[in-house]
C-alpha positions in Angstrom: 0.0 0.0 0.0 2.9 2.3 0.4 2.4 3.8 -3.1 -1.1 5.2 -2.0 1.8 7.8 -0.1 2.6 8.9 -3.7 -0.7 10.3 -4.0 -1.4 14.6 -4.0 -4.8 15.3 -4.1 -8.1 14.8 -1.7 -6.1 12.8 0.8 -8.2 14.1 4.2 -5.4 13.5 8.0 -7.3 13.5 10.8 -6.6 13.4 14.6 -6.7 9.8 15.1 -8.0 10.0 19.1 -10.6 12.6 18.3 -14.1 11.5 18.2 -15.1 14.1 16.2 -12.7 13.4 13.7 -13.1 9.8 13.9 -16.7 10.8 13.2 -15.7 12.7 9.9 -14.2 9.9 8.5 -17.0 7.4 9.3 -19.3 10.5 7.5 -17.2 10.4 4.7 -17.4 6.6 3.9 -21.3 7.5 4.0 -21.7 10.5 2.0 -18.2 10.0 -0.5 -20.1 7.7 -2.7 -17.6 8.0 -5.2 -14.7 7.2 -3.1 -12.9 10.2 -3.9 -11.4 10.8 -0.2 -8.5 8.4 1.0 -7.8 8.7 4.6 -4.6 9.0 7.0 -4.6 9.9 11.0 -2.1 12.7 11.6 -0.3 10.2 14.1 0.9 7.6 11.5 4.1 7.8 9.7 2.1 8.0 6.1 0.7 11.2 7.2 4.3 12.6 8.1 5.3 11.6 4.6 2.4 13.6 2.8 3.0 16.1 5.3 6.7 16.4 4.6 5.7 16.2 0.7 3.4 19.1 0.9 5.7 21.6 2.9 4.1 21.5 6.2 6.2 21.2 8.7 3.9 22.8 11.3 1.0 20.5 11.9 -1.5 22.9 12.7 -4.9 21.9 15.0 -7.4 21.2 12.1 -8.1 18.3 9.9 -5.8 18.6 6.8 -6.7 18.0 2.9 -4.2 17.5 0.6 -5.2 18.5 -2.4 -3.3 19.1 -5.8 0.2 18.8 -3.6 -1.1 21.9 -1.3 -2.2 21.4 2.4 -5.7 22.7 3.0 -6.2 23.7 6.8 -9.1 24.4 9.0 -12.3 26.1 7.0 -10.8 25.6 3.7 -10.1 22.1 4.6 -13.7 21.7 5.9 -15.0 23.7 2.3 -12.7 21.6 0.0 -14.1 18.2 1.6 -18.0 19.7 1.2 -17.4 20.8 -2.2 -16.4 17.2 -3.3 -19.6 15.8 -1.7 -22.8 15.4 -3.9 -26.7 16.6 -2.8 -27.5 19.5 -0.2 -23.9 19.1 1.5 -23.1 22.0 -0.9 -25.6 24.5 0.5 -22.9 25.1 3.4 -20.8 26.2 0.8 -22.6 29.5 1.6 -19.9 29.6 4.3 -17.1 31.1 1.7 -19.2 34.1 2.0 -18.0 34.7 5.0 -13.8 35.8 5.6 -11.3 33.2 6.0 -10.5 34.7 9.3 -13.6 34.4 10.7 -14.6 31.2 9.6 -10.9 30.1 11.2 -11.9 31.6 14.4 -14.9 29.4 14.5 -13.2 26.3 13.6 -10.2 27.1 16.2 -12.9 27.1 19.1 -14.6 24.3 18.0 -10.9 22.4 17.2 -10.0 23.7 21.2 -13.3 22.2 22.9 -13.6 19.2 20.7 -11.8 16.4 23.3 -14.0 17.9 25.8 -17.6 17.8 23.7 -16.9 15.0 22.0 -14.3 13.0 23.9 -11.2 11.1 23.3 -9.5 7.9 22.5 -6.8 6.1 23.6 -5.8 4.9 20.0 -6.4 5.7 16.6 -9.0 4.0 15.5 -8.9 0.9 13.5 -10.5 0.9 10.0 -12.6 -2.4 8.9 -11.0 -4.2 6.0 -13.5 -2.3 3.4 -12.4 0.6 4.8 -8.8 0.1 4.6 -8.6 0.2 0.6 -8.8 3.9 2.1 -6.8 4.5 4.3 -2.7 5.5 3.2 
C-alpha cells in the first residue's frame, strides 16, 4: 500500500483519538459515494510523509486536505471536503461568504473544545477491512 503515499490530491489527515474526527471519516465513507477521499490519521508515519511532501512542517490543530500537492487547513479544509460531496452538503458552501479569518476563528474554538464535547480515545481508530482500501 505504500504507493497510495505517492498520491497529492483529496487525501483528508485526521486526529486519530478525536471522536469528532473519527466521526468525519465514518461520515465520509457514508456520503463520498464515489470514493474520492482516501484517509490517514495525523499520528501515522504515512501522514508525516504527505505532510513532509506538501511543505508543512507545522502541523496545525485542524483536519488537513491535501489537495493538488497543497495542504488545505481548518475552514478551507472543511470547504474543499464539502465541495467534493454530492446533494445539499453544498448549501454550506454558503460559508465562503463569509472571511477566512472568521470562519478560522470558528473552527479554532470548536478544534479547542472538541476532546472535551466530543471525547477522546486512547488509540487511533482501527478501519474495517472495506475501509482500509482507504486509508494511506
Amino acid at each position: 500500500m505504500k504507493s497510495r503515499v505517492d498520491v497529492d490530491t483529496n487525501i483528508i489527515l485526521f486526529d486519530g483519538v478525536c471522536n469528532l474526527c473519527n466521526g468525519l471519516v465514518k461520515f465520509m465513507f457514508k456520503y463520498d459515494k464515489k470514493a474520492v477521499f482516501s484517509f490517514a490519521s495525523l499520528q501515522s508515519e504515512s501522514a508525516q510523509i504527505v505532510l513532509k511532501k506538501a511543505g508543512l512542517t507545522e502541523v496545525p490543530d485542524s483536519v488537513i486536505v491535501i489537495k493538488e500537492g497543497k495542504a488545505l487547513v481548518k475552514s478551507e479544509a472543511a470547504l474543499s471536503i464539502i465541495q467534493q460531496l454530492d446533494g445539499c452538503f453544498k448549501l454550506l458552501l454558503v460559508f465562503r461568504l463569509f472571511p477566512r479569518s472568521i470562519r478560522d476563528r470558528l473552527y479554532d474554538e470548536i478544534a479547542k473544545r472538541r476532546y472535551k464535547w466530543f471525547g477522546k480515545k486512547e488509540s487511533c481508530m482501527i478501519p474495517t477491512k472495506e475501509q482500509r482500501k482507504r486509508f494511506l
